[in-house]
N, CA and C of each residue as an Amber inpcrd file, in Angstrom:
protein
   357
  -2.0520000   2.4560000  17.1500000  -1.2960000   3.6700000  16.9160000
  -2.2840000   4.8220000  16.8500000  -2.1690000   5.8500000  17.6870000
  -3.3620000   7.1810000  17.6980000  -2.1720000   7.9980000  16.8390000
  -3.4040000   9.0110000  16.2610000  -2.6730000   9.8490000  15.9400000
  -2.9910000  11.4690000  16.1070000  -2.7860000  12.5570000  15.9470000
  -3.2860000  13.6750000  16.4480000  -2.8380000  14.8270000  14.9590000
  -3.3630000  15.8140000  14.9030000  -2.8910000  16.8000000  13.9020000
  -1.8270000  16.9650000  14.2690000  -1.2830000  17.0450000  14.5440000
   0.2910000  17.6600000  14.6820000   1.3870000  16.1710000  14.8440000
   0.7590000  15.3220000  15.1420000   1.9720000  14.0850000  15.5080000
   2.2250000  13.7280000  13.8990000   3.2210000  13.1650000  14.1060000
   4.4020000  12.8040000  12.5860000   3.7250000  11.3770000  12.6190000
   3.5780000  10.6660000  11.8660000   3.1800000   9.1870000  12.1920000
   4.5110000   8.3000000  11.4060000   5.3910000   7.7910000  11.5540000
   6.2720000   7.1520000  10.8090000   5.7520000   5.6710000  10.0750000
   5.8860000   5.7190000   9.1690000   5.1850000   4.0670000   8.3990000
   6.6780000   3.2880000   8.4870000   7.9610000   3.5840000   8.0110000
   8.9150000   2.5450000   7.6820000   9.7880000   3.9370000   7.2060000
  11.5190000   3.6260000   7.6220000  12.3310000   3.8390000   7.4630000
  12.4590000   3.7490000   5.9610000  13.0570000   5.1870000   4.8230000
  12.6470000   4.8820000   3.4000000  14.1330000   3.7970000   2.8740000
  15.0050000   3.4980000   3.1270000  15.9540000   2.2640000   3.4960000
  15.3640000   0.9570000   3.5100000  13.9060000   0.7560000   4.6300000
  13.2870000  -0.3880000   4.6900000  12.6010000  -0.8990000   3.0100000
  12.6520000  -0.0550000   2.4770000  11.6410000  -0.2950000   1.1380000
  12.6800000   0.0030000   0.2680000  13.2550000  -0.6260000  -0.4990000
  13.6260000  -1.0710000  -1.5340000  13.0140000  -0.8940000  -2.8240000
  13.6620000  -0.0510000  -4.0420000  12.8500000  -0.0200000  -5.0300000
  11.9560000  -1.3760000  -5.3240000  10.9910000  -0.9950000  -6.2110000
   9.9880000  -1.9960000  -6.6820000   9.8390000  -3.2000000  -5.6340000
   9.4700000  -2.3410000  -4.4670000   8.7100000  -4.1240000  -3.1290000
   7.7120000  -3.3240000  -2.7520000   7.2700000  -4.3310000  -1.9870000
   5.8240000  -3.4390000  -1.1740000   6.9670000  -4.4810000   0.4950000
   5.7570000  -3.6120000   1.1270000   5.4800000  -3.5120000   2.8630000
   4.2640000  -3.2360000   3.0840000   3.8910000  -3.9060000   4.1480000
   3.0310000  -3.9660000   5.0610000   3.5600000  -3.6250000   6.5380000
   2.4310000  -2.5540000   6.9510000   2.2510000  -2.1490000   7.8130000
   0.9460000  -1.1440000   8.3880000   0.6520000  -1.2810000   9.6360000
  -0.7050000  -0.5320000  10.4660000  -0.6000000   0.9090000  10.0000000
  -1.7100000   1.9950000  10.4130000  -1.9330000   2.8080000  10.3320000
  -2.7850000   3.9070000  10.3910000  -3.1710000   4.8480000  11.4670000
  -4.2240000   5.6400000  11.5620000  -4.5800000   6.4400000  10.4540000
  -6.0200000   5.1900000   9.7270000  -6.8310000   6.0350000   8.5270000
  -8.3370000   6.1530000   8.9940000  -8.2150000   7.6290000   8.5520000
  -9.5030000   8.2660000   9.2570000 -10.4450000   7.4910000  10.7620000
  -9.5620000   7.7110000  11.5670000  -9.8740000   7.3230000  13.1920000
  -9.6780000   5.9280000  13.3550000  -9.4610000   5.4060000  12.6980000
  -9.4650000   3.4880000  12.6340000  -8.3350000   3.2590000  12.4950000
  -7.4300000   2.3280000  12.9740000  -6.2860000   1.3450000  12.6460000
  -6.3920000   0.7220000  11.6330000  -5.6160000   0.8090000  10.5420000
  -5.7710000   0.1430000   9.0370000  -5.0440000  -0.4080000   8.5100000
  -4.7440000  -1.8610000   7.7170000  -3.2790000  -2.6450000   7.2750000
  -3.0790000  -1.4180000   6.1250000  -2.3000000  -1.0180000   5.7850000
  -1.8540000  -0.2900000   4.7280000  -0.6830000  -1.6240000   3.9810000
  -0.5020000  -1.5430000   2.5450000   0.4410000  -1.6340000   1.8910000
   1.1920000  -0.4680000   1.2910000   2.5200000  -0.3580000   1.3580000
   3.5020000   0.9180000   0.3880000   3.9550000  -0.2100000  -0.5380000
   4.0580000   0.9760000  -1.4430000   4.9440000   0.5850000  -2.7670000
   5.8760000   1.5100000  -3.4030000   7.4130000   1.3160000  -3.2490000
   8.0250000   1.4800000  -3.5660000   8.5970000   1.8330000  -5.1530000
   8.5160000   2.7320000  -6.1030000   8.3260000   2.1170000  -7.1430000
   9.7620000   2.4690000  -7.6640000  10.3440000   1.9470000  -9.1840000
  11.5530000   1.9170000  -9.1700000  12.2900000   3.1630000  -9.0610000
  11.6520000   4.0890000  -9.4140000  12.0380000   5.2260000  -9.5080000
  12.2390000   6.2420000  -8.1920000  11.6570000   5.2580000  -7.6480000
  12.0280000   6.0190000  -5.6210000  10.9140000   6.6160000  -5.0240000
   9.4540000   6.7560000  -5.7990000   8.2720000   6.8330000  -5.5080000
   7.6890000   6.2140000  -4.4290000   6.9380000   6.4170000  -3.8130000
   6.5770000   6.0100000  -2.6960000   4.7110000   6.1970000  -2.6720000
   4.2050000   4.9510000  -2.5930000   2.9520000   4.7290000  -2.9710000
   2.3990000   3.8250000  -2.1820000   1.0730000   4.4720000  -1.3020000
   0.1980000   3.3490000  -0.4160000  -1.3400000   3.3750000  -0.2590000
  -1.8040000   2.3080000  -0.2400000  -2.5380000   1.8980000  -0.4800000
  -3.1380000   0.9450000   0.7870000  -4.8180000   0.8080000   1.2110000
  -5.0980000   0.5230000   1.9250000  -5.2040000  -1.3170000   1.3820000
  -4.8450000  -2.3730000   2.4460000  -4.5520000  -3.5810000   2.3650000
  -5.8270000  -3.8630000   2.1890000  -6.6420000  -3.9350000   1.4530000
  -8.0630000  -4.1680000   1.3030000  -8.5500000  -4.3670000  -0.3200000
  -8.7390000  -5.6250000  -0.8670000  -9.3260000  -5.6750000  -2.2180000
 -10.5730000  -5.2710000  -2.5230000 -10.6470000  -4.4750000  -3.7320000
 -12.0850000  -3.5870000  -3.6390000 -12.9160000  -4.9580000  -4.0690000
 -12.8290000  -6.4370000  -4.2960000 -13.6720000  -7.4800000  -4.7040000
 -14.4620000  -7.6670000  -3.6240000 -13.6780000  -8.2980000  -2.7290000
 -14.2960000  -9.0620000  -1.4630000 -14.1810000  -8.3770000   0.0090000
 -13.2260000  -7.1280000   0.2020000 -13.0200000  -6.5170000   1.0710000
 -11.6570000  -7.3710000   1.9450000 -10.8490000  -8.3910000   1.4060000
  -9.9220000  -9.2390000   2.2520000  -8.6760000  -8.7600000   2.1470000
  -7.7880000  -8.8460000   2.4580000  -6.2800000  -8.6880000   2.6820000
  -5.6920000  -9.1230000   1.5860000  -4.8950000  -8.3880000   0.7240000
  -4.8240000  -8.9220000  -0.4310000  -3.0020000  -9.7780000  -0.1510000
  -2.5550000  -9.8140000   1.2070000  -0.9360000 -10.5850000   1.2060000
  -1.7090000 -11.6650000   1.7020000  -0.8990000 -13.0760000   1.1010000
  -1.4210000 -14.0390000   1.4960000  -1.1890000 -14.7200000   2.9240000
   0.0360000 -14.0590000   3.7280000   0.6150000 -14.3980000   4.9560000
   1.0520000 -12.6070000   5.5650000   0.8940000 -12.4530000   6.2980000
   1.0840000 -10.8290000   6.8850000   2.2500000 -10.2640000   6.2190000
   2.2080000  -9.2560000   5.2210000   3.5520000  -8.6990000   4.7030000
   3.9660000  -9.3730000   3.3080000   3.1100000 -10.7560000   3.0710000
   3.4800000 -11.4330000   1.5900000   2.8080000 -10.9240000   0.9180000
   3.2550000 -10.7840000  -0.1170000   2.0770000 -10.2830000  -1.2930000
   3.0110000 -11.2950000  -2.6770000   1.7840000 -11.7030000  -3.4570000
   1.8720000 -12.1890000  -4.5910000   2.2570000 -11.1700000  -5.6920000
   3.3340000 -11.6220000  -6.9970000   3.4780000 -10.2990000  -7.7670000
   3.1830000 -11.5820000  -9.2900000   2.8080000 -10.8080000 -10.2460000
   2.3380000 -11.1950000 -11.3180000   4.2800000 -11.1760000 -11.6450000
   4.3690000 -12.7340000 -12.9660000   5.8680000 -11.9900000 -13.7970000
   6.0110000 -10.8110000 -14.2480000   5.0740000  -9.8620000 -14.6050000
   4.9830000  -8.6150000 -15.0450000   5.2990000  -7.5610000 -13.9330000
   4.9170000  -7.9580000 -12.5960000   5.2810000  -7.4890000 -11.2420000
   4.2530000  -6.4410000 -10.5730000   2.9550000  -6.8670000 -11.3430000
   1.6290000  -6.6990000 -10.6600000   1.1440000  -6.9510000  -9.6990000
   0.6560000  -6.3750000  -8.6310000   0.1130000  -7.0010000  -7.3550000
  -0.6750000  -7.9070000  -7.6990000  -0.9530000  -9.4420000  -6.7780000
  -2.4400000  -9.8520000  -7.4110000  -2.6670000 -10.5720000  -6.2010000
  -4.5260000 -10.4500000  -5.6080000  -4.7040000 -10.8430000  -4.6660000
  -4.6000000 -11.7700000  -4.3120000  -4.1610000 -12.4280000  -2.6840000
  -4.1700000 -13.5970000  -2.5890000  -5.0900000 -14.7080000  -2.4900000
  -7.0920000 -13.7730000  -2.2560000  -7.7250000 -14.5760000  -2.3640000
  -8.3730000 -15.2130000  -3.6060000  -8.4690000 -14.0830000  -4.6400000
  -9.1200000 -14.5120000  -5.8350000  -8.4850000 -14.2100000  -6.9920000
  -7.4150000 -13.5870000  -7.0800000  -6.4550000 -13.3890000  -8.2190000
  -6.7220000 -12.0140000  -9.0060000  -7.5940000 -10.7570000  -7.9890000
  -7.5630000  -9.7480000  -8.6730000  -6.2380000  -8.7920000  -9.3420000
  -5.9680000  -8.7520000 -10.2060000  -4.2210000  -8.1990000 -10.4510000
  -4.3960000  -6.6920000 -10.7240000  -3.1090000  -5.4790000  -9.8750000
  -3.5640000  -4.3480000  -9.7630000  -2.0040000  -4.1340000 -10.3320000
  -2.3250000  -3.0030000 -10.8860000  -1.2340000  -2.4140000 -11.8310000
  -0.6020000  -1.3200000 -10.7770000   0.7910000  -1.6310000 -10.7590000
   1.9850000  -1.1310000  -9.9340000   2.1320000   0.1560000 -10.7660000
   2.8700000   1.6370000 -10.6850000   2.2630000   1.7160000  -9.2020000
   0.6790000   2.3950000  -8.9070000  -0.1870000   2.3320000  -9.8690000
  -1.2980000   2.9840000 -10.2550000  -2.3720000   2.1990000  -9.0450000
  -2.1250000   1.1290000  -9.1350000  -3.1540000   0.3680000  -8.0660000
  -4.6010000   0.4590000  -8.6700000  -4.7280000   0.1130000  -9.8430000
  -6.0370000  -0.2950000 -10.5850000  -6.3530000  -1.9190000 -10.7710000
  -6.7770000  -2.3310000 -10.7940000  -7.1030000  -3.9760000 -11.1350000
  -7.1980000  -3.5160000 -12.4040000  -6.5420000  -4.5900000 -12.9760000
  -6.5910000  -4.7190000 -14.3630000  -7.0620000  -6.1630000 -14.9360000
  -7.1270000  -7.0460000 -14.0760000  -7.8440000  -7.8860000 -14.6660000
  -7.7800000  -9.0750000 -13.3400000  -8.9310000  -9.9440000 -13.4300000
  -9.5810000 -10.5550000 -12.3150000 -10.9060000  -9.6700000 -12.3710000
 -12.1510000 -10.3270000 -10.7620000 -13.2260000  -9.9530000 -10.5590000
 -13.6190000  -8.4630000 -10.2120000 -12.9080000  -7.5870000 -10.0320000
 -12.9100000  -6.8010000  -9.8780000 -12.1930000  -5.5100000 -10.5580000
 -12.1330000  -6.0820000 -12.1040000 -11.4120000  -5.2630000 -12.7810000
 -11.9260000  -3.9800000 -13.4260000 -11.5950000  -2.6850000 -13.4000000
 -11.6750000  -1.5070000 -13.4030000 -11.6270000  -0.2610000 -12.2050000
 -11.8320000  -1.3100000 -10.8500000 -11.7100000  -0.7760000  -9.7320000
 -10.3270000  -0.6490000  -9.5390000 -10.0300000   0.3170000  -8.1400000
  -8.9760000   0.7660000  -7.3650000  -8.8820000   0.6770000  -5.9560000
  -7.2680000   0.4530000  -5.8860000  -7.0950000   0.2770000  -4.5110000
  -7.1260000   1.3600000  -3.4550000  -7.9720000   1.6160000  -2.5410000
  -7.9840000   3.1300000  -2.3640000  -6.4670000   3.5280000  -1.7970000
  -6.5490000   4.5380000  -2.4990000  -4.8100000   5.5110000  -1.9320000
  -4.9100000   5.9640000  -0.5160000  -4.0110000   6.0260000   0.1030000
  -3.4030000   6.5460000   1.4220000  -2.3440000   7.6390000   0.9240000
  -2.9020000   8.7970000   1.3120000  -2.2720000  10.0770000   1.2970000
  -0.5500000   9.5080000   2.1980000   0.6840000   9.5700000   1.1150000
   2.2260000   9.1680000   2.5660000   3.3450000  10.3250000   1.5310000
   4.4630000  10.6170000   2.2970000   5.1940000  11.1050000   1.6510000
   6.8540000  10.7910000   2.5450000   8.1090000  11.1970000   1.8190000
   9.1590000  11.1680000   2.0750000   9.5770000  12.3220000   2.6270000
  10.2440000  12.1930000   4.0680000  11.0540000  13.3270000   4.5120000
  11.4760000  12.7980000   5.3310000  13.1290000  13.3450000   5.2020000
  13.7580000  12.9730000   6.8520000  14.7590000  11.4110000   6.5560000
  14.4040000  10.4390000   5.6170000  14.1700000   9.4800000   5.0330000
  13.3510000   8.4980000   5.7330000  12.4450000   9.0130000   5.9630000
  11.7360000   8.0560000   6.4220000   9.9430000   8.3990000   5.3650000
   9.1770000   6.9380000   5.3070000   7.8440000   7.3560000   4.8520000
   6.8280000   7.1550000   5.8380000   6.4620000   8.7480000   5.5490000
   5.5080000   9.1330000   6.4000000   4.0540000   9.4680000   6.1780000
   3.0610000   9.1380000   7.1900000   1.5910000   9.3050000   6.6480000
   0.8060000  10.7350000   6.4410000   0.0630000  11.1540000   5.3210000
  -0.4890000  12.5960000   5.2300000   0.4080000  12.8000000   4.2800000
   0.2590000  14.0890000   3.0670000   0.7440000  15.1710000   2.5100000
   2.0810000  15.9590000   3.1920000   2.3110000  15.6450000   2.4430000
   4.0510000  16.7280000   2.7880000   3.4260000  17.8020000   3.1850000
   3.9040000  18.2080000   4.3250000   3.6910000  19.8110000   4.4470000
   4.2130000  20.5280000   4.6180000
């Protein structure tokens, strides 16, 4: 997916995301194609995050689009059990706890979520 200053980049229909789930999906971050995760949060927030654990650098869904949720409903990685606090995206506990998941600038319009700052 390229993207240009002016092109709209669409991530997912805001319908597709359902309070409190995540999605997976691609995305042009800073010149590179990148797995992004969104998170939905209950309140209709819309929050993403690059698919990348700050531990080991791996994919934190254990099958493309799965992601593990703590009973508390914490993300937690699928390789080593780092657990990141919804929708803040901090590890809170596992190997890598005090770190963050880096954010992806997305916002709502149109109903759809889209990549970049509202403008």
């Amino acid at each position: 997916m390229s993207s240009s200053l002016n092109e709209t980049v669409v991530l997912v229909p805001l319908e597709g995301l359902p309070p409190d789930s995540l999605h997976a999906c691609d995305a042009p971050v800073d010149g590179e194609n990148e797995p992004l995760i969104l998170y939905r949060d209950p309140q209709g927030g819309v929050r993403a995050w690059l698919n990348v654990c700050p531990h080991a650098g791996r994919r934190l869904d254990f099958a493309p689009g799965r992601f593990l949720r703590s009973k508390g409903g914490d993300l937690v990685c699928a390789v080593h059990g780092a657990t990141f606090a919804l929708p803040q995206g901090n590890c809170v506990a596992g190997p890598c706890r005090g770190d963050c998941l880096r954010a992806v600038p997305v916002h709502v319009a149109d109903g759809e979520v889209r990549l970049g700052e509202a403008g």
